[in-house]
C-alpha positions in Angstrom: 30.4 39.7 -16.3 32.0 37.8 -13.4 34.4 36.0 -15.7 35.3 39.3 -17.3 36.3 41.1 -13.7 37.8 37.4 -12.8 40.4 38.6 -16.2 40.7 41.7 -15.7 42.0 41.1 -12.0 44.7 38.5 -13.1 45.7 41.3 -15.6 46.2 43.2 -12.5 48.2 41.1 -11.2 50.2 40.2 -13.7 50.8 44.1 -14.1 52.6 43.9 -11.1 55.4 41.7 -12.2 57.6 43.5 -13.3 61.6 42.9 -12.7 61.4 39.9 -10.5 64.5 38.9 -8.3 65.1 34.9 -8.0 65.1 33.9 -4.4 68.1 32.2 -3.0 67.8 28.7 -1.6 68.9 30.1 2.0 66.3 32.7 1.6 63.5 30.6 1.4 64.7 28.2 4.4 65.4 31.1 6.4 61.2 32.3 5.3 60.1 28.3 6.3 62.0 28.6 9.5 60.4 31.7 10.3 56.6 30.2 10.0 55.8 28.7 13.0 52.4 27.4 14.2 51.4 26.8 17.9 47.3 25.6 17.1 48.0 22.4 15.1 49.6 20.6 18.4 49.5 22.6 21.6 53.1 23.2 20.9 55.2 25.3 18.6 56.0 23.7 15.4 57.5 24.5 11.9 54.3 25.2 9.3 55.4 22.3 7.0 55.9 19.7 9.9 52.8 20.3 11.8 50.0 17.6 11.4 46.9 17.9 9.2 45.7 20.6 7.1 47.0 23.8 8.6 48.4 27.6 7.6 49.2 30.4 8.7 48.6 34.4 7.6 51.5 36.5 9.3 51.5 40.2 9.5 53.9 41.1 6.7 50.6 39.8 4.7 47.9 41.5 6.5 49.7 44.5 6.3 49.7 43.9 2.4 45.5 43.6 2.4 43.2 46.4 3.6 42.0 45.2 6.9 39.0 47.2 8.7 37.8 43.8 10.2 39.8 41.0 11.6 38.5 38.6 9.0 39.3 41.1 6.4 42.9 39.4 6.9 41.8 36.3 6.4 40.9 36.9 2.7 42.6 35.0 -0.4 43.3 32.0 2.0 42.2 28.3 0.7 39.4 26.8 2.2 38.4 29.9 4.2 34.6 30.8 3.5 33.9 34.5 4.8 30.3 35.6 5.4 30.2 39.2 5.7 27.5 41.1 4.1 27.5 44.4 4.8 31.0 45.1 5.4 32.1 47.0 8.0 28.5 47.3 9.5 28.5 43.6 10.5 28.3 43.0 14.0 28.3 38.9 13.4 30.4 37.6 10.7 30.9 33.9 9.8 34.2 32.0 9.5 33.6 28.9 8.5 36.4 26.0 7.3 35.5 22.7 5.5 31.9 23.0 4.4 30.9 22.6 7.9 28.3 24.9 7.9 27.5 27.4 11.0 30.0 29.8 13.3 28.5 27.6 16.3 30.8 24.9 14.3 34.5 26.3 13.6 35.7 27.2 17.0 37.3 31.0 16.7 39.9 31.7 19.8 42.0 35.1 20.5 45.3 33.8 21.8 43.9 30.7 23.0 40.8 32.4 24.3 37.4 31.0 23.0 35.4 33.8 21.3 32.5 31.8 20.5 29.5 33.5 22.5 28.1 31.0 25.0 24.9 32.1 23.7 24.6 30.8 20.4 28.4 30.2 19.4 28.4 32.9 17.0 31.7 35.2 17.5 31.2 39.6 17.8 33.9 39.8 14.6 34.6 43.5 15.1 35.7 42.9 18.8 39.1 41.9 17.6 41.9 44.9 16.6 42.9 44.6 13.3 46.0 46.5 14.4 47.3 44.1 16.8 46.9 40.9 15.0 50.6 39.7 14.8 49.7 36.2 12.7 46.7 34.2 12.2 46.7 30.3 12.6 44.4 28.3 10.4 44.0 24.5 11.5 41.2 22.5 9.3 39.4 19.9 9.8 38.1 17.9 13.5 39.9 19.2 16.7 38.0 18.3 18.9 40.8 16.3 20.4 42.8 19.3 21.3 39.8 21.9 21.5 37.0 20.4 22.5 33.2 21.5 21.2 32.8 23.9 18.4 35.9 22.7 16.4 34.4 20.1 13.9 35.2 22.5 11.2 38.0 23.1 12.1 39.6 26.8 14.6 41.2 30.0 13.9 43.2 31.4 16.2 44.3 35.2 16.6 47.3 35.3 17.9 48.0 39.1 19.3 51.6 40.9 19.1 53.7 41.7 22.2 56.6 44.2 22.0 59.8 43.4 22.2 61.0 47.2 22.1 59.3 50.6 22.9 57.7 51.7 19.9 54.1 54.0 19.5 52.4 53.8 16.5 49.9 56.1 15.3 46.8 55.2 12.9 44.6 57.1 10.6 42.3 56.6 8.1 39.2 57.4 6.0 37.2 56.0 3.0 34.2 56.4 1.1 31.8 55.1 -1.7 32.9 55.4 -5.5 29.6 54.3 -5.9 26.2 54.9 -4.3 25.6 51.1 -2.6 28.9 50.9 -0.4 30.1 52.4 3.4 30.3 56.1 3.4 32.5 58.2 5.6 34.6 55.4 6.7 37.1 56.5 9.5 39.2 54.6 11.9 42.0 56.4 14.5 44.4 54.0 16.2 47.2 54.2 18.9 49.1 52.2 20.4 52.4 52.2 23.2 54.8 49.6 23.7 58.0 48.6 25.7 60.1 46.6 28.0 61.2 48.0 30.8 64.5 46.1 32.4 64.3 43.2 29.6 61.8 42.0 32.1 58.7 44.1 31.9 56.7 44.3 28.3 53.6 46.6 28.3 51.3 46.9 25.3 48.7 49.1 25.1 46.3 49.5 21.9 42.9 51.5 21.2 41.2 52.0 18.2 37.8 53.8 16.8 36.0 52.9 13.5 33.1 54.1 12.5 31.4 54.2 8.8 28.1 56.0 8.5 26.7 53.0 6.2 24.7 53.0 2.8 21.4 51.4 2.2 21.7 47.4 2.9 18.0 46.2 3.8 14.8 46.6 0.8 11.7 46.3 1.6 9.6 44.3 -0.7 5.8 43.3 -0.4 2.2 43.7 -1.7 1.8 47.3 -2.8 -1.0 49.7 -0.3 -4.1 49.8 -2.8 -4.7 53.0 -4.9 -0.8 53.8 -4.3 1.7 54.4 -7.0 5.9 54.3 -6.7 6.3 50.3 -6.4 8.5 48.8 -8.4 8.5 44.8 -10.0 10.9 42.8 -8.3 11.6 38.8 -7.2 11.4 36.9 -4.1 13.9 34.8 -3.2 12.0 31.8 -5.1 11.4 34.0 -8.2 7.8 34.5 -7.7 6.4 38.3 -8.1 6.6 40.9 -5.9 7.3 44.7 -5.4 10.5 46.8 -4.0 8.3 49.4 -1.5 11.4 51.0 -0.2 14.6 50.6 2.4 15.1 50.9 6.1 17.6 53.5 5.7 21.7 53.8 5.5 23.0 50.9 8.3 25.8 52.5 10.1 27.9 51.9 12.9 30.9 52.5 15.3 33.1 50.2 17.0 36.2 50.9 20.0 38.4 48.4 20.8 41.2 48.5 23.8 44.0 46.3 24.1 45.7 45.9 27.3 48.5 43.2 27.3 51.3 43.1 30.5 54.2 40.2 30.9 56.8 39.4 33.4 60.0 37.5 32.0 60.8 36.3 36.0 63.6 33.9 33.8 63.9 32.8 29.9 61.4 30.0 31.0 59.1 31.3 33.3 56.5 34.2 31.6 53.5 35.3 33.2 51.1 37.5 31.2 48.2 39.4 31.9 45.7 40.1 29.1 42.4 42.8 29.1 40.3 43.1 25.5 37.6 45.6 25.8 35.2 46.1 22.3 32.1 48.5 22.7 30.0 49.2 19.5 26.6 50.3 18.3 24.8 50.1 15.4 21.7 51.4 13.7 19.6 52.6 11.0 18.4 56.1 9.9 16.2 57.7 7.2 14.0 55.0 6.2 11.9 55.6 2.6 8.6 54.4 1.1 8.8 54.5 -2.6 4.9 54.3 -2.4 2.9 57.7 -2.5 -1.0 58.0 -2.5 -3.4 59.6 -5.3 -2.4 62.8 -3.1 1.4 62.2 -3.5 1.9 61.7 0.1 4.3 59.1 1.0 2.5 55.8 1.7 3.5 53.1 4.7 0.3 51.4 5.5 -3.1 51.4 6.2 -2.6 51.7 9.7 -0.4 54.6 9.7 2.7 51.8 10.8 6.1 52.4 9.6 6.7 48.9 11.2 7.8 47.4 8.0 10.6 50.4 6.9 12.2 50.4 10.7 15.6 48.9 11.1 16.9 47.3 14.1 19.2 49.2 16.6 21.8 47.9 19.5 25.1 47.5 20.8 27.4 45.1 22.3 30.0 45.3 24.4 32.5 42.4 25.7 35.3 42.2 28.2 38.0 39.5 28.3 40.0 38.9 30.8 43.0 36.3 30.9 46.0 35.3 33.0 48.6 32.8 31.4 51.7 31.3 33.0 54.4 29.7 31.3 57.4 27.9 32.5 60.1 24.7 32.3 60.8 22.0 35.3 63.7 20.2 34.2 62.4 18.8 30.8 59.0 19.3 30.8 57.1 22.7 29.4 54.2 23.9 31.4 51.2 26.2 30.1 48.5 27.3 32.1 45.9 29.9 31.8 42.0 31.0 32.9 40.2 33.7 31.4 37.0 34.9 32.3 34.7 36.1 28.5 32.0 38.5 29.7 29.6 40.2 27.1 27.8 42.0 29.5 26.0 44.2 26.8 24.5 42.8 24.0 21.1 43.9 23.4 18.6 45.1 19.9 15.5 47.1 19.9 13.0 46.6 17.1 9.4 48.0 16.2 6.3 46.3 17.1 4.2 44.8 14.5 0.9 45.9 15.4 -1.6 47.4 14.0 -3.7 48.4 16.5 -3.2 52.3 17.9 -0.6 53.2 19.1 1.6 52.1 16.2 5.4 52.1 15.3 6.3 55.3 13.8 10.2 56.1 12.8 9.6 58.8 15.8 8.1 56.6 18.1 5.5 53.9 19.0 5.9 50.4 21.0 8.5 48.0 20.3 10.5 45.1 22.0 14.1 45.1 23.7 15.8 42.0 23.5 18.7 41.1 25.6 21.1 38.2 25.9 24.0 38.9 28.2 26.4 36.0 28.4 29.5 34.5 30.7 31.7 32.3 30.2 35.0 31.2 33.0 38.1 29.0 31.5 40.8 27.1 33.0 43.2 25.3 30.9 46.5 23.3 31.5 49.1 21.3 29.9 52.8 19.3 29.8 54.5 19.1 27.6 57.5 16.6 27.9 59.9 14.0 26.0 59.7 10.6 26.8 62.3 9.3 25.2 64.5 10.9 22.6 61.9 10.3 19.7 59.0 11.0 21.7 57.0 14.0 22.8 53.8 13.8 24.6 51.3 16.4 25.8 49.3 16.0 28.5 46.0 18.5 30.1 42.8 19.0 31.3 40.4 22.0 30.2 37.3 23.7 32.1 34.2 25.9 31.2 31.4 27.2 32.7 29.0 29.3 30.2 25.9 30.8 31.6 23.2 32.7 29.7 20.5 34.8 30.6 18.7 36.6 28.1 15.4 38.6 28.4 12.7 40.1 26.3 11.1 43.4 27.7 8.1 45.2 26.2 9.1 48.9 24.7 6.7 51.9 25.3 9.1 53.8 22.8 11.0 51.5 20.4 13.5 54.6 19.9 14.4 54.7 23.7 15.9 51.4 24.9 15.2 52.8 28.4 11.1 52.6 28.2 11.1 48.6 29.4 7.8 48.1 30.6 6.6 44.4 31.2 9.3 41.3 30.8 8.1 39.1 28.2 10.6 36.3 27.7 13.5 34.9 29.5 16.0 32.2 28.2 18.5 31.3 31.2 20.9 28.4 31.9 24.5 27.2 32.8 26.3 24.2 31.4 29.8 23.1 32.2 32.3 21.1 30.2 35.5 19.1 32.3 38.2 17.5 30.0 41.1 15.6 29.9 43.7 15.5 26.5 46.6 13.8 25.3 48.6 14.0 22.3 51.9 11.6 21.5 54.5 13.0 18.8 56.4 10.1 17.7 59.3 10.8 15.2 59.3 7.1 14.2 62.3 7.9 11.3 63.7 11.4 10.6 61.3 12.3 7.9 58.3 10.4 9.3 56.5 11.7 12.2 53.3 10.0 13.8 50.7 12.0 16.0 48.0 10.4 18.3 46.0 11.8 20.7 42.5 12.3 22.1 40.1 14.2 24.2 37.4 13.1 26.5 34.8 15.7 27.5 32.2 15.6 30.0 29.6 18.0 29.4 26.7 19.1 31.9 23.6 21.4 31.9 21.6 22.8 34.8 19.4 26.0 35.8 17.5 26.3 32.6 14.2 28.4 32.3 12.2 29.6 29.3 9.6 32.3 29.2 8.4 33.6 25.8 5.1 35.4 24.2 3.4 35.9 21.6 3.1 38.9 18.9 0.4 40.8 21.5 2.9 40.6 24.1 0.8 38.0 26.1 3.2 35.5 27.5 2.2 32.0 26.3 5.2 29.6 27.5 6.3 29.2 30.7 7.8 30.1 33.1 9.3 27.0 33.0 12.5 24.8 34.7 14.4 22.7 33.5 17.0 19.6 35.5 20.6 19.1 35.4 21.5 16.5 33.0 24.8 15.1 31.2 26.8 13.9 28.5 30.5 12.9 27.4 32.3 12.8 23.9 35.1 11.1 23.5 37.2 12.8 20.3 40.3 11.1 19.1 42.6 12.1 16.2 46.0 10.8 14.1 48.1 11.9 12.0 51.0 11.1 9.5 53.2 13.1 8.3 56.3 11.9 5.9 58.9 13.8 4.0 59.8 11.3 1.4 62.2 13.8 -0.1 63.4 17.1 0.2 60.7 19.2 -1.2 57.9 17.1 -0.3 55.4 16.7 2.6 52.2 13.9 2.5 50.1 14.5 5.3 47.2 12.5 6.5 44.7 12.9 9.4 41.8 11.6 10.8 39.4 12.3 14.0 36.3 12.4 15.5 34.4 16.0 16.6 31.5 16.8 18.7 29.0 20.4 19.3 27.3 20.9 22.0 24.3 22.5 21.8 24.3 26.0 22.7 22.0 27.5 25.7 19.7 29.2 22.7 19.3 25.8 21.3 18.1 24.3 24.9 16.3 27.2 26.6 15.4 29.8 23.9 11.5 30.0 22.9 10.5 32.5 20.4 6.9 33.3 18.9 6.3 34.2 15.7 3.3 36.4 15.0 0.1 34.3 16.6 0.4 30.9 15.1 4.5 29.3 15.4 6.1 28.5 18.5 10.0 28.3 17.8 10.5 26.4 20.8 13.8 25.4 22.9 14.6 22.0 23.2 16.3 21.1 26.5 16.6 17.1 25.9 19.2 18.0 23.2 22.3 15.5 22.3 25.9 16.7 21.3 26.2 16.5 17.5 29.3 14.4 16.2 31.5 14.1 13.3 34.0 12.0 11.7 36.5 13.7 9.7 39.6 12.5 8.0 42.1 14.4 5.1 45.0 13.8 3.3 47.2 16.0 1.3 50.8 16.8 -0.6 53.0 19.8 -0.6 55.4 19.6 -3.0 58.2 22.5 -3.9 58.6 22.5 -7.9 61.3 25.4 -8.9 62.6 27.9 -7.6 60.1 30.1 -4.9 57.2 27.7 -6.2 55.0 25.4 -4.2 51.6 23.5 -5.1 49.6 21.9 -2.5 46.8 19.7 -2.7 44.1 18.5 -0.5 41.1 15.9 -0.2 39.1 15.9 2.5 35.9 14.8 4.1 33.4 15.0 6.9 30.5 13.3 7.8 28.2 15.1 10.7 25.3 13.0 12.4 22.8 14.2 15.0 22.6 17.9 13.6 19.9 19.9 15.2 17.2 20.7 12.9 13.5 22.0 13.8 11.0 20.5 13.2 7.4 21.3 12.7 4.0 19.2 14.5 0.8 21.9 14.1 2.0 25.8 15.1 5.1 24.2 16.7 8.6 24.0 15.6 10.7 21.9 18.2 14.6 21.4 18.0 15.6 18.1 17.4 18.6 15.9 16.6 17.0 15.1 12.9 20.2 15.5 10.7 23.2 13.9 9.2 25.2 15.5 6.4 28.4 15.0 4.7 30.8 17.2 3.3 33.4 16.3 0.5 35.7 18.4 -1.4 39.6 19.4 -2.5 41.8 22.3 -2.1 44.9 23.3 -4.6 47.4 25.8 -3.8 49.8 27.6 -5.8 52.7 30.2 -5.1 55.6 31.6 -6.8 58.1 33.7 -4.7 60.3 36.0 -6.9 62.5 36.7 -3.6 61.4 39.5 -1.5 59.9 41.2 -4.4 57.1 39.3 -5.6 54.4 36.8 -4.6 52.0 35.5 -7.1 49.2 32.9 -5.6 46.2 31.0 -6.3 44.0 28.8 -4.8 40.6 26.5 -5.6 38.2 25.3 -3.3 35.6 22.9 -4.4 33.3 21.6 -1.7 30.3 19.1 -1.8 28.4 19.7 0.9 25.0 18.4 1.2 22.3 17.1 3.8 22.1 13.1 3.6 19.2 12.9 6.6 16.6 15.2 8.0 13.8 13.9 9.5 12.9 16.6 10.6 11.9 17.9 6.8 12.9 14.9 4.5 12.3 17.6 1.3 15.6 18.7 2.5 17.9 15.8 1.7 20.0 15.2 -1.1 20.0 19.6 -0.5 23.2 21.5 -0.5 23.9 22.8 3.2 23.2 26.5 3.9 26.2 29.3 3.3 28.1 26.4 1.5 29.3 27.3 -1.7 30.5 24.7 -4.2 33.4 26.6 -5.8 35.7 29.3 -4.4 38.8 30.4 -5.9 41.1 33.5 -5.3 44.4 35.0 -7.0 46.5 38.0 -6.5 50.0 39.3 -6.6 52.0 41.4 -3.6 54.7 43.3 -4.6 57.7 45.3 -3.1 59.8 47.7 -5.0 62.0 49.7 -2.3 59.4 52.1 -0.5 56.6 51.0 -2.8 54.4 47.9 -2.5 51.3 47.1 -4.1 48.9 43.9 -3.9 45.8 42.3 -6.0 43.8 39.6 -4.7 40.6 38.4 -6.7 37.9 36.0 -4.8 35.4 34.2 -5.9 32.5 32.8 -4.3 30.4 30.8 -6.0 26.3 30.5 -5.4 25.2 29.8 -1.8 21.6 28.8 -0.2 20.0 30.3 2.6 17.5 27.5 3.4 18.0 23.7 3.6 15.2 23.7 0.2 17.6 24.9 -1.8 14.5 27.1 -3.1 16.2 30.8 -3.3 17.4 30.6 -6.7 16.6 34.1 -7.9 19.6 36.4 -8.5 20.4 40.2 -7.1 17.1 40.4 -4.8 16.6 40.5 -1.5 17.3 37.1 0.3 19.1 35.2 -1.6 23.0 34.4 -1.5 24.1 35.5 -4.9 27.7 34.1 -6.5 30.5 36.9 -6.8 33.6 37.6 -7.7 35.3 40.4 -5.8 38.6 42.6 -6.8 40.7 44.5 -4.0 43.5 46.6 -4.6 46.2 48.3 -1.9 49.0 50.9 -2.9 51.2 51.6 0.1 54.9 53.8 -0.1 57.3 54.1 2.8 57.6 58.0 3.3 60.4 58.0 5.6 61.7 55.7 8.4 58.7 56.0 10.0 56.0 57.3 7.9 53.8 54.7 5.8 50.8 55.8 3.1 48.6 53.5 1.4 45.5 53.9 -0.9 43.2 50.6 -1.6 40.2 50.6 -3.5 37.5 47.8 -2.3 36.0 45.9 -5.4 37.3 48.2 -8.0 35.1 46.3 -10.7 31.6 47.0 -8.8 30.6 44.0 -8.9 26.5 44.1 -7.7 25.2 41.1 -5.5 23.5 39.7 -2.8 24.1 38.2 0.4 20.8 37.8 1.9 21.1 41.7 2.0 22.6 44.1 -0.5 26.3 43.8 -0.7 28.8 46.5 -0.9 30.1 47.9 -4.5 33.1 49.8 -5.4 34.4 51.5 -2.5 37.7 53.4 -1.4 40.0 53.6 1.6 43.4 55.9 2.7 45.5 55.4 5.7 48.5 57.0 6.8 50.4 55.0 9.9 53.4 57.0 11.8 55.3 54.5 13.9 58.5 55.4 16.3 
């Protein structure tokens, strides 16, 4: 079946090519010129000239692709795996680059702004404005020597538009299923204002809603109540028996996002910007169902009269982002400096309480548990950037940032109402503090062969930690405890080569070292499962470190066409597992794993009229050490698929444009025991292939339509939770 709708999307695609135009040789080093990326070095540098592995997704292309979330943009792109189950109801999404496995491990930044929460290093992906992404950079592979922890993967960065004119734009759209399991009633409204007043003052301002009122995600599977009928047969994730009892209801949620972006030109050199992000949502469940009744015909939950096991998880979130930048020239050199202060104030859920003793969780009411985990984080960075001598350029800085966490656990009289807290439960709070120092030397040994060698040296510190937790009966088990100041450094070098033999073609070869961290939930968060496990926090936690190295070949064949090809590797030692000694399971630096693999890329430009692309990933990524659980090595690493590979076509025909893009993902594992090997059930991390479509027609000057329909071949499949099927979405954007 997924081979079939992997067909029938090239046929798509190919249905689009239809009178092709033959791009002119000026054309397509005007188009080269034009791509410019800033990530790869600190410093702005043609796509095809920047070091290592890198690309970049502009905003003629996003516009092309149906974009509700930010990483909706960054589909069809080679060597990008995507983790988003549930659409636009996700609240954490996973970028991931490499087969380095984790968000806390591919370092995600909003115009040079870390978005990686100092909690657990996982990124809010629906706090970033589709609408006022102006290109995406992509750099793979260790940068650490540039951007410090969290990069072993590799980073994205968003980089947000400015105006250059005044213009308002006005956005709005709604979609719906086409079949039962996919959003319903999705809606988004946008606006945005921009100008420059005096060619000195630029202003941008940007707001947007979206909300989708969700379909049924989460199933509820388990023993069946005795004497009760309405079960059905169905798999756990290791393909042993079980029943489907019911759902937790249709997941839906809202998001708002405001942009606030203000510059001063004082000169052509000297720019001072001021930048405010604001993203508020909330998300929840509604109408849960038992497919169980009694002899009576009454629907069944439990013995007890609980609705525990059918009760979804409500919250919201809400972060604020503040930044300052300065840019300017003295004499030669280029000066960037900025500080930015990441708060997410708000970021709470609410669940039901598993007990079985009266009173009980009902889907009106009953006791339950809020859990909170505000976090901080302040940043200063600095550079220069200056020649030394006509075939050198070097880049010099230093980098600070203080993260502090401090999440509680409060005891719910009303698990509905996240304003019953009674008694405080659990607590996980503490600081920790990173100071660095970079350089980077670009040295154009010949005209077509460039050398780049630089490194970072971090000095990382931790202090004020302190751990309360419980158990299931709310009786506090651990702690309160404190925790001392201690300290490590990382030093993280990196080269590169990168040699134009002839015209047309570009080797490229990097190498560097990367280091993580651990987060402030990995040293001061303790958590108790039911009675008997003790998840706990392990403050005596190293840094984990990588060696990474790639190499790769771009190479222009005809005409508009390009193939690129890339090996790379990565080998990760110290990796935090848990491990287990009676009820506890303790954090430890048990790990190493290694991650191998090749990327191919192809594209065929037919002019201005059509693109035609494809791409493979394959990725061997697999646990070499765990001491920790030793049944785990020789295991593939979790969310890693082996095999990815996307196609698709855009094309423009006067006002008309259409585009195709096919993915495919191939089968993933959510433990490190490789054991979830059932398919389409609950849990498990099912392979896919996906087919999105977008019609769009210029109406007039200012008025643009577009229709896209969400995979149109309904392809069923899991990740972890039910994924969504064929689904379809209308816009209409007025822009002056």
């Amino acid at each position: 079946m997924q081979q079939e709708n992997f067909i029938r999307a090239i046929a798509c695609g190919v249905a689009l090519a239809v009178a092709p135009s033959v791009a002119t040789a000026q054309e397509r080093e005007t188009e080269q010129m034009d791509t410019v990326i800033v990530t790869a070095t600190r410093t702005e540098k043609e796509l095809d000239s920047a070091p290592g592995s890198a690309s970049v997704v502009t905003k003629q292309e996003i516009e092309k692709k149906e974009v509700l979330t930010f990483d909706d943009a960054l589909k069809g792109t080679s060597g990008v795996m995507l983790s988003r189950s549930k659409g636009p109801m996700d609240t954490i999404a996973n970028i991931t680059l490499r087969g380095v496995p984790g968000q806390n491990r591919t370092l995600i930044m909003v115009d040079g702004i870390t978005l990686n929460s100092p909690f657990a290093g996982s990124i809010q992906s629906n706090s970033i404005a589709p609408g006022t992404i102006e290109r995406i950079e992509i750099v793979k592979g260790a940068t650490s020597s540039l951007y410090g922890g969290n990069a072993m993967g590799g980073v994205v960065n968003v980089i947000t538009k400015m105006p250059t004119k005044r213009e308002f734009t006005l956005k709005t759209g709604f979609g719906s299923a086409l079949e039962g399991d996919a959003p319903e009633n999705t809606r988004r409204v946008a606006v945005s204002y921009g100008d420059v007043i005096k060619d000195k003052f630029h202003i941008y301002l940007y707001n947007d809603y979206t909300g989708t009122d969700g379909y049924v995600t989460d199933l509820v599977t388990g023993t069946p109540g005795s004497g009760t009928s309405g079960a059905r047969p169905t798999l756990t994730s290791d393909e042993k028996a079980t029943f489907l009892l019911g759902h937790k209801g249709e997941n839906e949620a809202w998001q708002d996002n405001l942009t606030v972006k203000a510059g001063y030109d004082f000169n052509s050199s000297t720019k001072l910007l001021f930048t405010f992000l604001k993203s508020y949502g909330e998300y929840s469940y509604n109408d849960p169902e038992t497919y169980m009744t009694d002899s009576s015909g009454n629907p069944y939950w439990s013995s007890s009269g609980s609705e525990y096991s059918f009760l979804g998880t409500y919250g919201a979130n809400n972060q604020n982002i503040y930044a300052l930048s300065l840019e300017t020239e003295i004499a030669s050199a280029k000066i960037k400096a900025g500080i930015s202060y990441l708060d997410q104030d708000t970021s709470w859920y609410a669940t039901a309480s598993s007990t079985t003793k009266s009173p009980v969780a009902t889907r009106s009411d009953g006791p339950g548990k809020l859990t909170s985990t505000p976090a901080s984080a302040l940043s200063a960075d600095v550079q220069v950037t200056f020649p030394l001598l006509s075939w050198n350029i070097f880049t010099v800085g230093g980098a600070f940032r203080q993260s502090e966490i401090n999440g509680k656990d409060y005891v719910l009289s009303d698990w509905t109402n996240e304003h019953s807290k009674g008694q405080l439960i659990g607590e996980a709070r503490g600081t920790d503090r990173i100071y660095a120092l970079f350089m980077q030397d670009e040295i154009s040994i010949l005209d077509n062969l460039t050398l780049y060698a630089g490194f970072r040296q971090d000095w990382w510190e931790t202090s004020d930690g302190h751990v309360l937790a419980s158990n299931a009966s709310n009786v506090v088990t651990v702690g309160p405890t404190s925790f001392g100041s201690r300290s490590e450094s990382a030093f993280s070098p990196k080269g590169a080569i990168v040699y134009t033999p002839f015209a047309g073609t570009t080797l490229k070869v990097s190498g560097g070292k990367a280091f993580r961290a651990p987060s402030n939930y990995e040293l001061y968060r303790t958590t108790m499962m039911g009675s008997s496990t003790t998840y706990q926090c392990n403050p005596d936690l190293k840094p984990e470190r990588s060696v990474s190295w790639d190499g790769g070949v771009s190479q222009d064949l005809w005409q508009g066409a390009t193939v690129k090809a890339t090996y790379f590797e990565n080998y990760i030692k110290d990796m935090i597992y848990s491990t287990t000694t009676g009820s506890i399971r303790e954090k430890k630096n048990a790990g190493r794993g290694e991650s191998k693999g090749v990327e191919v890329e192809l594209e065929q430009k037919f002019g201005k009229l059509l693109r035609l692309f494809a791409n493979y990933t394959y990725t061997n990524a697999k646990i070499t050490k765990n001491s920790a659980v030793p049944a785990t090595e020789g295991k593939r690493m979790t969310d890693i698929p082996r095999t990815m590979y996307n196609a698709g076509a855009d094309l423009e025909y006067g006002p008309a444009g259409a585009s195709v893009i096919a993915r495919y993902v191939g089968k993933r594992y959510g433990n490190d025991t490789n054991n979830d090997t059932a398919r389409n059930v609950k849990g498990v991390y099912d392979s896919y292939i996906t087919t999105d479509v977008k019609l769009r027609y210029k109406l007039t000057s200012w008025a643009t339509a577009s229709f896209s329909v969400n995979n149109i071949f309904d392809e069923k499949y899991f990740s972890s939770t039910k994924s969504p099927g064929r689904s379809c979405y209308g816009e209409v954007t007025l822009q002056y």
